[in-house]
TORDRENTOR-187500 format. One record per residue: residue in one letter; chain; x, y negated, z of N, C-alpha, C, CB in turn. Coordinates in steps of 0.2 Angstrom, whole numbers, padded with zeros to 4 digits, always signed. Glycine has a CB too. Layout:
BEGIN
  kolmar  nuba  n_east  n_north   n_up  ca_east  ca_north  ca_up  c_east  c_north   c_up  cb_east  cb_north  cb_up
       A     A       X        Y      Z        X         Y      Z       X        Y      Z        X         Y      Z
...
END
This chain:
BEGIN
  kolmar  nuba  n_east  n_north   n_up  ca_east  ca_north  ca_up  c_east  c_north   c_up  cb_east  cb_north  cb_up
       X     A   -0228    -0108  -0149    -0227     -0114  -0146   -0223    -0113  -0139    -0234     -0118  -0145
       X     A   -0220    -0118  -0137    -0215     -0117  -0133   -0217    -0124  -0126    -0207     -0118  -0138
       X     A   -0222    -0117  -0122    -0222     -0124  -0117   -0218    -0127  -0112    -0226     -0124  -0114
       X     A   -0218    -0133  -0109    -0213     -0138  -0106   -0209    -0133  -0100    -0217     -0146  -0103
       X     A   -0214    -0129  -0095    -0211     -0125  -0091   -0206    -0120  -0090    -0215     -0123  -0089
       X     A   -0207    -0117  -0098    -0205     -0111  -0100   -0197    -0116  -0104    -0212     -0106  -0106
       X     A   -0195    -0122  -0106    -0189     -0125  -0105   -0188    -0127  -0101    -0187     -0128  -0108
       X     A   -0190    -0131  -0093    -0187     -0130  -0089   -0185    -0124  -0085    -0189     -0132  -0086
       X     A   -0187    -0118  -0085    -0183     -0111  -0083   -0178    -0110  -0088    -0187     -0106  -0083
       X     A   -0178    -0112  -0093    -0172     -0109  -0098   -0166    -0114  -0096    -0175     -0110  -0108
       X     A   -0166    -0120  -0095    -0164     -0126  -0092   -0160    -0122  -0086    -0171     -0131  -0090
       X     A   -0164    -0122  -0082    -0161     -0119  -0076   -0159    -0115  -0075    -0162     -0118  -0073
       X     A   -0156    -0110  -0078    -0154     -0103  -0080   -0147    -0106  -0086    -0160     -0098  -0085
       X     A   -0146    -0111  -0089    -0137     -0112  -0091   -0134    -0115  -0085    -0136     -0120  -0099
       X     A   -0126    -0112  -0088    -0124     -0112  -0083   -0122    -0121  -0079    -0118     -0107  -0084
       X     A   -0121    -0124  -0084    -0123     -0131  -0085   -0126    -0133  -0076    -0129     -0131  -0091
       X     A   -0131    -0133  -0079    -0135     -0134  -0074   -0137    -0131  -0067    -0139     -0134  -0076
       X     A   -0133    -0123  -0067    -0133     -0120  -0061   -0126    -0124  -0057    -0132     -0113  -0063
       X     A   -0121    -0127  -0062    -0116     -0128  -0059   -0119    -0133  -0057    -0111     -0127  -0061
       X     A   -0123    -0135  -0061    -0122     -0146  -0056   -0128    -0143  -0050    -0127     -0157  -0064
       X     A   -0133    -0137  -0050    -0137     -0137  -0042   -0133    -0134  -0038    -0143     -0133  -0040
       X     A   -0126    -0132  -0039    -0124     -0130  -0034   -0118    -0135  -0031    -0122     -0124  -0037
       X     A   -0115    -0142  -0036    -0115     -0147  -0034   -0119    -0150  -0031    -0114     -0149  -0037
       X     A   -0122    -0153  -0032    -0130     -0155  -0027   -0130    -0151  -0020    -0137     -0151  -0032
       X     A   -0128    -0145  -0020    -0128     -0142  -0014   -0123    -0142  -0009    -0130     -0135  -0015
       X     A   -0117    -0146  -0012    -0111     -0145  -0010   -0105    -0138  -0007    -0112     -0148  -0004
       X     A   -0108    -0132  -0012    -0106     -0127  -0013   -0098    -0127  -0020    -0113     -0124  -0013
       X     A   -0101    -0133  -0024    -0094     -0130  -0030   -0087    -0134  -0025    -0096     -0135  -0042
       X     A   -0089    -0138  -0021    -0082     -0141  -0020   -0077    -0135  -0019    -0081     -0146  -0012
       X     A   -0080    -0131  -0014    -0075     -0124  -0011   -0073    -0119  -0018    -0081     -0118  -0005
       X     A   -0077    -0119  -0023    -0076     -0116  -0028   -0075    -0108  -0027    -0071     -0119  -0032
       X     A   -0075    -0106  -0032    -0075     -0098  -0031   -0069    -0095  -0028    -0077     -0095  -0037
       X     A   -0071    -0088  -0024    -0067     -0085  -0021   -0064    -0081  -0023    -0068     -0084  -0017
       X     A   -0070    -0076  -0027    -0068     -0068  -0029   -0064    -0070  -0035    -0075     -0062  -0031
       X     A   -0059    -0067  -0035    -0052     -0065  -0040   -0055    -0063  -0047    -0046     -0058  -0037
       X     A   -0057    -0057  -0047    -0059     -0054  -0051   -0063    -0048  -0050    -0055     -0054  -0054
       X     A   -0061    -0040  -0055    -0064     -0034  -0050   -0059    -0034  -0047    -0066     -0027  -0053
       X     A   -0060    -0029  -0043    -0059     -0027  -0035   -0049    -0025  -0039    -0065     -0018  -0032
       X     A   -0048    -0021  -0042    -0041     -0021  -0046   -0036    -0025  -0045    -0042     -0021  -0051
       X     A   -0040    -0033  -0049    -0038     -0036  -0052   -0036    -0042  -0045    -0043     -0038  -0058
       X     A   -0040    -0042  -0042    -0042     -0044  -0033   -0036    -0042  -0030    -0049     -0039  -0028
       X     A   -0036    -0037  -0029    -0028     -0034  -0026   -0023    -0037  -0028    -0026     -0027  -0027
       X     A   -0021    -0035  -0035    -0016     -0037  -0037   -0014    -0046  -0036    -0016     -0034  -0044
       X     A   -0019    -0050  -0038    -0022     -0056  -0037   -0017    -0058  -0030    -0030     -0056  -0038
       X     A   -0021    -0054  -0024    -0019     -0056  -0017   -0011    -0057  -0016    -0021     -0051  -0011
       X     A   -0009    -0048  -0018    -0002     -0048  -0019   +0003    -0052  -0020    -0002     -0046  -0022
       X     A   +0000    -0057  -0024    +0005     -0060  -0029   +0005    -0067  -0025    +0003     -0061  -0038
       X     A   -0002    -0067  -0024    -0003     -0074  -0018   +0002    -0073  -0014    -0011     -0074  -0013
       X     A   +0003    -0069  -0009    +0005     -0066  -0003   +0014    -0069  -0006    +0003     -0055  -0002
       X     A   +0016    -0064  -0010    +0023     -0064  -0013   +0026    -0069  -0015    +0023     -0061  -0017
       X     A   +0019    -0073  -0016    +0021     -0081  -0020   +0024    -0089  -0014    +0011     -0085  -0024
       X     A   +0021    -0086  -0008    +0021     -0089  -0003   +0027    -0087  +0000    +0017     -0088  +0000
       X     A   +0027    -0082  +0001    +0034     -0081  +0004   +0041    -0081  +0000    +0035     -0074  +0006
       X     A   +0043    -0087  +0005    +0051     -0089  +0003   +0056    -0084  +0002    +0053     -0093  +0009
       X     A   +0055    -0076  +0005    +0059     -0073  +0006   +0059    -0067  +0002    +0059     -0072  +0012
       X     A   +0056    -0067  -0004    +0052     -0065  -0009   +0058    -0061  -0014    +0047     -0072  -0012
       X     A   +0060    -0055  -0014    +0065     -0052  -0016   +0062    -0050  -0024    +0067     -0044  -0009
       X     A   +0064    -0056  -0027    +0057     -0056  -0034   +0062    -0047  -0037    +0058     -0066  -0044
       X     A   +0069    -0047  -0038    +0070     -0044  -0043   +0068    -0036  -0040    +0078     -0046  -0044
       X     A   +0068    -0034  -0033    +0064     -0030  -0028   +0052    -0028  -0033    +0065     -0037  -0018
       X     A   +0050    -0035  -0034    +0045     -0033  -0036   +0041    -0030  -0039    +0045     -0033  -0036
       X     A   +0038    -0024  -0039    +0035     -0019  -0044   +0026    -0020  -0043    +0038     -0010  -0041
       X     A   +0026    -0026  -0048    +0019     -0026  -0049   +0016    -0019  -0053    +0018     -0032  -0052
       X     A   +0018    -0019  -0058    +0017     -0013  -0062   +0016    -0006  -0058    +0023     -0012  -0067
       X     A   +0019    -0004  -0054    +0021     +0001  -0048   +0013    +0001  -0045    +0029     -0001  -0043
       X     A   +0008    -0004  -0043    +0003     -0008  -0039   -0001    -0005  -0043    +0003     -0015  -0038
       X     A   -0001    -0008  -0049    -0008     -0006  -0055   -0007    +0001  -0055    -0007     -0010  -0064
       X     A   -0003    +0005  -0055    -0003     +0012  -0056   -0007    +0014  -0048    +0006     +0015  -0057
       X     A   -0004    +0012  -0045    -0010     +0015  -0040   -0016    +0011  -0038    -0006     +0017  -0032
       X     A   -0018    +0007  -0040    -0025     +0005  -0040   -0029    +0009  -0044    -0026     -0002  -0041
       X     A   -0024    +0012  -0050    -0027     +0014  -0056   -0028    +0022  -0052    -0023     +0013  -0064
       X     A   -0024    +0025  -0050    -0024     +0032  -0048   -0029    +0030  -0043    -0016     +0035  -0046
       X     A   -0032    +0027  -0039    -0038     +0024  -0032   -0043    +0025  -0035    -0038     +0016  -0029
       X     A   -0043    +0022  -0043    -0051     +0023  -0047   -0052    +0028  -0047    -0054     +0023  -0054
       X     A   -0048    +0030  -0051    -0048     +0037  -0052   -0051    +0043  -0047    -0041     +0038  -0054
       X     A   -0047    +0042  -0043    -0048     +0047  -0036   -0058    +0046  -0035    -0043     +0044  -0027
       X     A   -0057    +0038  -0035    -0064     +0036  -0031   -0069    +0039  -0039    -0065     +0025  -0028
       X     A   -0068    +0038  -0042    -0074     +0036  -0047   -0075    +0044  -0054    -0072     +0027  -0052
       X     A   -0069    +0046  -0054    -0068     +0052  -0057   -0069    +0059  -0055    -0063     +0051  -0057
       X     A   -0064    +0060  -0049    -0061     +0065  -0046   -0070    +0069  -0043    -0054     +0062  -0039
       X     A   -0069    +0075  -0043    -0077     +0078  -0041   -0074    +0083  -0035    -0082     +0084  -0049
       X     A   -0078    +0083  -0031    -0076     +0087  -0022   -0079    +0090  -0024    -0077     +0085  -0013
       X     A   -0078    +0096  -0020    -0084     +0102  -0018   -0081    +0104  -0010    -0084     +0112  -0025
       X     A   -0086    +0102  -0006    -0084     +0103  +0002   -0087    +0109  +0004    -0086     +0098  +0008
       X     A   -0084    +0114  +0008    -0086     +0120  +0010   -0086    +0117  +0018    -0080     +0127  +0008
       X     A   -0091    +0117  +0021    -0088     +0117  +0030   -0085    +0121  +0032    -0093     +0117  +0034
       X     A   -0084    +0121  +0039    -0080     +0125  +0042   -0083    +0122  +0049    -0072     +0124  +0040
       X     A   -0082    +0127  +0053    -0083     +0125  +0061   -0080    +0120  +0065    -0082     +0131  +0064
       X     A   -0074    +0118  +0063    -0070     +0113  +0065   -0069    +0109  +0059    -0064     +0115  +0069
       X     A   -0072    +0108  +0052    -0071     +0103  +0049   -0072    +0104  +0043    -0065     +0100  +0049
       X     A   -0069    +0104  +0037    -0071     +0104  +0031   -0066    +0107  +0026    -0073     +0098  +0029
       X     A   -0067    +0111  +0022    -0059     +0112  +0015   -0065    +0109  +0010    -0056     +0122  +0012
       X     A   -0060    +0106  +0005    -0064     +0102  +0000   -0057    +0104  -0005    -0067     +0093  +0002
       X     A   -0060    +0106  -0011    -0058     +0107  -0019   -0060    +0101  -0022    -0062     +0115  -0024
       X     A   -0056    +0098  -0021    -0055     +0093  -0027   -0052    +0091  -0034    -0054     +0090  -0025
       X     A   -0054    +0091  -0039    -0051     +0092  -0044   -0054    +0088  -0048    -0051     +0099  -0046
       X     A   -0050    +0087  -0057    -0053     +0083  -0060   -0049    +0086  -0065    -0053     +0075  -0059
       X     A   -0049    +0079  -0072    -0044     +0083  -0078   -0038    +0077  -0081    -0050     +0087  -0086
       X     A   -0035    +0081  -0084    -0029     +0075  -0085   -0028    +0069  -0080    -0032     +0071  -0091
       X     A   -0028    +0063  -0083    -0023     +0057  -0076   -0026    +0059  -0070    -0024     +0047  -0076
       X     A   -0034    +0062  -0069    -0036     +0064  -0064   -0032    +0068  -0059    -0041     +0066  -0065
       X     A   -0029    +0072  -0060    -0025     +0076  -0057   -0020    +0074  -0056    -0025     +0081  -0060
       X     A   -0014    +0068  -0060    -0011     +0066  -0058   -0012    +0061  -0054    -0007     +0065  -0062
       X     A   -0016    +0057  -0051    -0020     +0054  -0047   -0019    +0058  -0039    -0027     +0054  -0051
       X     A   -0021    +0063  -0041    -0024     +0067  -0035   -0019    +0069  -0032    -0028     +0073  -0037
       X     A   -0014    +0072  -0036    -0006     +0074  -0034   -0002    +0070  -0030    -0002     +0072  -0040
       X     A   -0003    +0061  -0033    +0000     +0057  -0029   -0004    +0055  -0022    +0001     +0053  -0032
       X     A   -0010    +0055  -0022    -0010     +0051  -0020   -0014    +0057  -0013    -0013     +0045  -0025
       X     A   -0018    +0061  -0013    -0021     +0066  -0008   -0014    +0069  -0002    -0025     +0072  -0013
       X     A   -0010    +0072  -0004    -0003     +0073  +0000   -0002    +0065  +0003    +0003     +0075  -0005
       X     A   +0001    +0060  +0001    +0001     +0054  +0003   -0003    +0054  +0010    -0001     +0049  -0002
       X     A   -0009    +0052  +0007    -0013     +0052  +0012   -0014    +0053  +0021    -0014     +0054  +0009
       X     A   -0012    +0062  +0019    -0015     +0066  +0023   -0011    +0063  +0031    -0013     +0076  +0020
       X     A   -0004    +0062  +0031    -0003     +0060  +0035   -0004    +0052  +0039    +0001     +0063  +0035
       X     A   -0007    +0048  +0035    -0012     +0042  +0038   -0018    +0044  +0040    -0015     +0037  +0032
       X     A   -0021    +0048  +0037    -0028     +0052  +0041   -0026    +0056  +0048    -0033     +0058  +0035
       X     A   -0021    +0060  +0048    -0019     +0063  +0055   -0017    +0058  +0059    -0013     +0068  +0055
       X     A   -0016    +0052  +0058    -0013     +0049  +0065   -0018    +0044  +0064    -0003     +0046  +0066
       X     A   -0023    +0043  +0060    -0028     +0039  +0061   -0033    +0041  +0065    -0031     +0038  +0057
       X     A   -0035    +0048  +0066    -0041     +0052  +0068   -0038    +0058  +0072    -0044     +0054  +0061
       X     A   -0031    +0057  +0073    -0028     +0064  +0077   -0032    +0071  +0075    -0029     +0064  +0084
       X     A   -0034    +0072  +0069    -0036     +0077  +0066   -0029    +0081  +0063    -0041     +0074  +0061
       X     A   -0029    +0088  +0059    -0025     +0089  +0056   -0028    +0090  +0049    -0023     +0093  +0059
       X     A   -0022    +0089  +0044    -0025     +0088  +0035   -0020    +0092  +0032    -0026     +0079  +0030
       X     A   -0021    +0098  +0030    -0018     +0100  +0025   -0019    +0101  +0018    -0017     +0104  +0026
       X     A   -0013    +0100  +0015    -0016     +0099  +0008   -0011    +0105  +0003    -0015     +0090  +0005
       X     A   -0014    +0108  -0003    -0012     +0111  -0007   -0014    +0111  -0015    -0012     +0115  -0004
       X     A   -0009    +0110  -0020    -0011     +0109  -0028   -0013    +0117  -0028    -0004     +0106  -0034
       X     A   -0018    +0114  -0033    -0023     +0119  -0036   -0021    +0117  -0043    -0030     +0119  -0035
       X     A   -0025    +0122  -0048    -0021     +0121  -0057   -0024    +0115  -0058    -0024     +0126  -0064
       X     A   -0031    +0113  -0056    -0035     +0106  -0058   -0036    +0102  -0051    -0042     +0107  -0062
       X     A   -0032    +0101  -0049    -0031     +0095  -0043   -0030    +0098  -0035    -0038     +0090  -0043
       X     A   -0032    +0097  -0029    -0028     +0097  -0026   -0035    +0101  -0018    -0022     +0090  -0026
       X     A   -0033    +0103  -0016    -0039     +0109  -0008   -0034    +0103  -0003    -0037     +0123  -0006
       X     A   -0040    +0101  +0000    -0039     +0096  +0007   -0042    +0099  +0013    -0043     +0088  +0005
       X     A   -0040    +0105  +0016    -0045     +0105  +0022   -0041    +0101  +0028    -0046     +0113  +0025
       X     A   -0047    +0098  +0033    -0044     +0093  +0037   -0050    +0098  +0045    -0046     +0081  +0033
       X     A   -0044    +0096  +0048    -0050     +0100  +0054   -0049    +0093  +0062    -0044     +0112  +0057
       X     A   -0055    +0095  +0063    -0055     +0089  +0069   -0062    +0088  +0071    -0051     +0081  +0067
       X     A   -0065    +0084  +0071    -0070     +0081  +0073   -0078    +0083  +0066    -0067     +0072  +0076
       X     A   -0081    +0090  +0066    -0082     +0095  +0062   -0087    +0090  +0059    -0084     +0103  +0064
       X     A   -0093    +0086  +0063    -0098     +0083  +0060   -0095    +0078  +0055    -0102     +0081  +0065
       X     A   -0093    +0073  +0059    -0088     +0067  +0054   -0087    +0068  +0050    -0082     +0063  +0056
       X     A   -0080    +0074  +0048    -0078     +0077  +0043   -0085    +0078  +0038    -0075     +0083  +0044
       X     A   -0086    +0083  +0040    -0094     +0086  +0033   -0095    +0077  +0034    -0105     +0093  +0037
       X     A   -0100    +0075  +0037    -0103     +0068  +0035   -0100    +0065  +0029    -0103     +0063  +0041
       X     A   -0093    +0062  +0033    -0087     +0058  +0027   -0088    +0063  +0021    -0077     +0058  +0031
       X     A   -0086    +0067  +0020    -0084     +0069  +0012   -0078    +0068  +0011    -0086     +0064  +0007
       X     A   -0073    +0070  +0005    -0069     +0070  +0004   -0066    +0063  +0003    -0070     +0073  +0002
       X     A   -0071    +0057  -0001    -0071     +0052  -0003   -0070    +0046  +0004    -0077     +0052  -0008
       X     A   -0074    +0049  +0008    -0074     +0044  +0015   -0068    +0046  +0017    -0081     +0044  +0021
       X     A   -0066    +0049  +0019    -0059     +0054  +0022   -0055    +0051  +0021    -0058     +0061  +0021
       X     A   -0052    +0049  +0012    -0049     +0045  +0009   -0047    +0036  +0011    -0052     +0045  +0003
       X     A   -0055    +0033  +0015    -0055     +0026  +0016   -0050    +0027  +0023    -0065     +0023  +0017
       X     A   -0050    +0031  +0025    -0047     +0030  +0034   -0041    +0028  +0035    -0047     +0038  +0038
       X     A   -0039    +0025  +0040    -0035     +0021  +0041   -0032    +0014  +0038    -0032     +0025  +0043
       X     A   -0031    +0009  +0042    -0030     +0004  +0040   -0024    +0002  +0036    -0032     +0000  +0045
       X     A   -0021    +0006  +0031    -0015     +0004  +0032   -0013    +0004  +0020    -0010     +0014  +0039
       X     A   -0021    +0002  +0019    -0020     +0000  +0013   -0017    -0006  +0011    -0023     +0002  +0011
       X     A   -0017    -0013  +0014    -0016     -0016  +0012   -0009    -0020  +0012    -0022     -0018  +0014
       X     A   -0006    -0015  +0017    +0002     -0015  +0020   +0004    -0011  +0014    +0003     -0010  +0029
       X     A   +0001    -0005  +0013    +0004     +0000  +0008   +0002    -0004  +0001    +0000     +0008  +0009
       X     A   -0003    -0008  -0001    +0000     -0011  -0008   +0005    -0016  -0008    -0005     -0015  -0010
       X     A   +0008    -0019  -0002    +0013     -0025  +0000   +0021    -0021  -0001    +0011     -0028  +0008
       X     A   +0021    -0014  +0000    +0026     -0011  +0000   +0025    -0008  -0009    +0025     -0005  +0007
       X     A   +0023    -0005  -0009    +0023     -0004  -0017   +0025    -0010  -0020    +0016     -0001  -0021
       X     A   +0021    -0016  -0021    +0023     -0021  -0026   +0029    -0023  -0024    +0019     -0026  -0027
       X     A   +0033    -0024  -0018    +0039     -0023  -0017   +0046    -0020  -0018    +0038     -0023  -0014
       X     A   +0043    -0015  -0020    +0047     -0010  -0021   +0047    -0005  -0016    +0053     -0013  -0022
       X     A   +0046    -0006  -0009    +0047     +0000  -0004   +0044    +0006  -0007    +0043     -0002  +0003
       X     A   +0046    +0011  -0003    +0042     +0016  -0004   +0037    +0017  +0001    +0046     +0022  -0003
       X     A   +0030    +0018  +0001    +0026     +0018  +0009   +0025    +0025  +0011    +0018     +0012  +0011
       X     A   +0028    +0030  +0006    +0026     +0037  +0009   +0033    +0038  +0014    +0024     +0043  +0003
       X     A   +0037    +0035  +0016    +0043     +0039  +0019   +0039    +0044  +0025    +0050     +0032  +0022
END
């Protein structure tokens, strides 16, 4: 037997009706914000950004070029496996993976290294290995170990310029 309370929670749980309390609340006018996943998000902005601008060089843009490196960004973030050795002034970290992982790492860990040097005035050298790529970065010894290889990656602000350039066609490693 199905008592009255146990369908008002089933009630309030369709989305139906979540949407009309969130009417009620004056929250659906603004409607939703998030795009999609985080990927899908970027690319999303991108296109906002590009859509707006008058000066919008369409035949110049490489959306596809964008998804490759959001995709090679998983990858690094969700794939790729560090092993950090300290060092008295910083860290060497072997990072490696297998297949696109490694092409991932190729591109995108060199790229990098010099955004993190003028972000942090540190120094980052990088070199390919048979399965992906040795990052020692020397500077400020504790941060480094703390960060990881994967935080070290987040530094400097210059991703969101650098997706605007890729889907553009620019190059942003010059």
């Amino acid at each position: 037997m199905i008592r009255p309370l146990a369908v008002l929670l089933m009630l309030a749980a369709t989305p139906s009706t979540a949407q009309h309390a969130h009417s009620a609340m004056g929250t659906a006018d603004a409607g939703p914000s998030e795009t999609g996943q985080s990927a899908f998000a970027a690319i999303a902005e991108i296109v906002a950004l590009l859509r707006s601008d008058d000066v919008t060089d369409w035949e110049a843009v490489d959306i596809p070029a964008l998804q490759q490196h959001l995709i090679d960004m998983d990858l690094l973030t969700t794939q790729a496996v560090s092993f950090a050795t300290p060092t008295s002034t910083g860290a060497v970290f072997e990072v490696s993976g297998s297949g696109e992982v490694i092409d991932a790492l190729l591109r995108m860990v060199p790229a990098h290294a010099p955004f993190l040097d003028a972000e942090a005035g540190w120094t980052t050298e990088v070199a390919e290995m048979p399965d992906g790529v040795v990052m020692t970065v020397t500077g400020d010894a504790s941060m480094i170990q703390g960060l990881g290889f994967h935080g070290l990656m987040t530094i400097g602000a210059h991703h969101q310029e650098h997706h605007l350039m890729i889907a553009t066609g620019q190059s942003p490693h010059l």
